[in-house]
C-alpha positions in Angstrom: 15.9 -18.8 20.6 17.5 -22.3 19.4 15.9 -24.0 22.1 12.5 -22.2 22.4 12.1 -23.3 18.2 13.5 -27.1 18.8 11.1 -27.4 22.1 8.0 -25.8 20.0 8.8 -28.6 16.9 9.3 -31.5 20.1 5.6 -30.5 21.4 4.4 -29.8 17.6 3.8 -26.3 17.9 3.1 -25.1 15.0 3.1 -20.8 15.5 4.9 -19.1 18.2 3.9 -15.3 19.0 5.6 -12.3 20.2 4.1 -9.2 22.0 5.5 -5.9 22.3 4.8 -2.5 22.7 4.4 -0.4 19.5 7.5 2.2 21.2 9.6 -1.1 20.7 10.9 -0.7 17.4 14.4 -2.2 17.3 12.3 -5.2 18.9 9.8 -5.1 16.0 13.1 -5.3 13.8 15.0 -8.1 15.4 11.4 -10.1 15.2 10.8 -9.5 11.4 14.7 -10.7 10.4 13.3 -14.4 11.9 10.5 -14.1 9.8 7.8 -13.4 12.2 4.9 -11.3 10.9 2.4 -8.5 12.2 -1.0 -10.3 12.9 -2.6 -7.7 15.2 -2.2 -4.3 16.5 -4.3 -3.5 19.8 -5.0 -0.1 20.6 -4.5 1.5 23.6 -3.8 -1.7 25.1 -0.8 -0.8 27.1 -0.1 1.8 29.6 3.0 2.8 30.5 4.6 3.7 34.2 3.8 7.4 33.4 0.4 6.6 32.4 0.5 6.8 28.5 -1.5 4.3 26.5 0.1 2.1 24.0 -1.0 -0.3 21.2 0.3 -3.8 22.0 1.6 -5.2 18.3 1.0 -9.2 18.1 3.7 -10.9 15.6 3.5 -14.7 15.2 5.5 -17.1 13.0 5.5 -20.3 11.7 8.2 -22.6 14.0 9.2 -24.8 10.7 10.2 -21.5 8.8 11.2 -19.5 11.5 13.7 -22.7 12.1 15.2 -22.1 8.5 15.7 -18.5 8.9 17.6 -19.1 12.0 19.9 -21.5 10.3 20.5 -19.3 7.5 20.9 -16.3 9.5 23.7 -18.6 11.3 25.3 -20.2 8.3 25.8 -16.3 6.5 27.2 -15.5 9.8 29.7 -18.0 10.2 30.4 -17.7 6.3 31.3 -13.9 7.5 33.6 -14.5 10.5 35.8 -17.1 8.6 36.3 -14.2 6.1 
């Protein structure tokens, strides 16, 4: 993720987005800790290998504040395993 946020500042990118399936909610999770947002949920966009419809959820968030959250996310971590 480090280097996906540092090439995104390099080509000024200012928003990166993430898609998933509306099932994925662990992924949903792990997305909103780095700050990124729901922006849009698409209805029945999906459909799975057995044929069931899903919404596809669109998250986005802003590369300059999604690069702070990552390094405080890293600095309480390190702060935890010197413990």
């Amino acid at each position: 993720m480090r280097e996906l946020v540092s090439a995104a500042q390099a080509k000024d990118v200012s928003k990166i987005r993430a898609n998933m399936m509306d099932t994925q909610k662990s992924a949903q999770r792990a997305f909103q800790r780095l700050g990124f947002q729901k922006e849009a949920e698409l209805k029945d966009f999906l459909i799975d290998k057995d044929g069931n419809k899903h919404n596809l959820i669109l998250m986005v968030n802003d590369v300059f504040k999604m690069w702070e959250k990552m390094e405080d996310l890293l600095f309480f971590h390190d702060i935890k395993t010197m413990e």
